[in-house]
N, C-alpha and C positions, 0 to 999 in steps of 0.2 A: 504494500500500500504506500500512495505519496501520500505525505502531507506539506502542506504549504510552507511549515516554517520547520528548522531544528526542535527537536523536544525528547523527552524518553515518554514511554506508553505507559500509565501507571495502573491503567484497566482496561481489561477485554472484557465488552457484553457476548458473555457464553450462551446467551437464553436467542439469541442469533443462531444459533446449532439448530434449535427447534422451530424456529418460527421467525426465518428470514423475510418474510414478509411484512415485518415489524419497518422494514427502510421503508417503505410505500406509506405502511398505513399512518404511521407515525414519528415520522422524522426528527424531530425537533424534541421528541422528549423522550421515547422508550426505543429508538431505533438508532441512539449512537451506536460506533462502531466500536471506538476507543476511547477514553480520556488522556490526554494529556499535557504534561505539564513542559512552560515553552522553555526553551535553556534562555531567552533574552524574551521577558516579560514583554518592552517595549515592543517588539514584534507584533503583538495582538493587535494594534494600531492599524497594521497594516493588512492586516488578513479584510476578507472582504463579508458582508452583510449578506443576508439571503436577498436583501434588498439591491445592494450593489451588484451583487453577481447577476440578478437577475436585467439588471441595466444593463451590464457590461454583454450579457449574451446577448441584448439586440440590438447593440450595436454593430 
């Protein structure tokens, strides 16, 4: 998996194993993938909004 910025993974949602259809139904709250923590806080700054990204793909 990418992710956007440097970080270590500090959890796996294993409840993924059984019911991957959690990323569809639920995104934003029962359907993370991972948690984690960034190694440069400030970086968060820059990661992008489901708002922006959603900007950014139509353009």
């Amino acid at each position: 998996m990418l992710l956007p910025t440097a970080g270590t993974v500090t959890a796996v949602n294993t409840d993924l194993d059984s019911a991957p259809n959690a990323l569809e139904d639920d995104t934003y709250r029962s359907g993370g993938i991972v948690e984690v923590v960034l190694n440069d806080p400030a970086a968060y700054d820059d990661l992008l909004t489901p708002l922006r990204m959603a900007r950014e793909a139509r353009s």
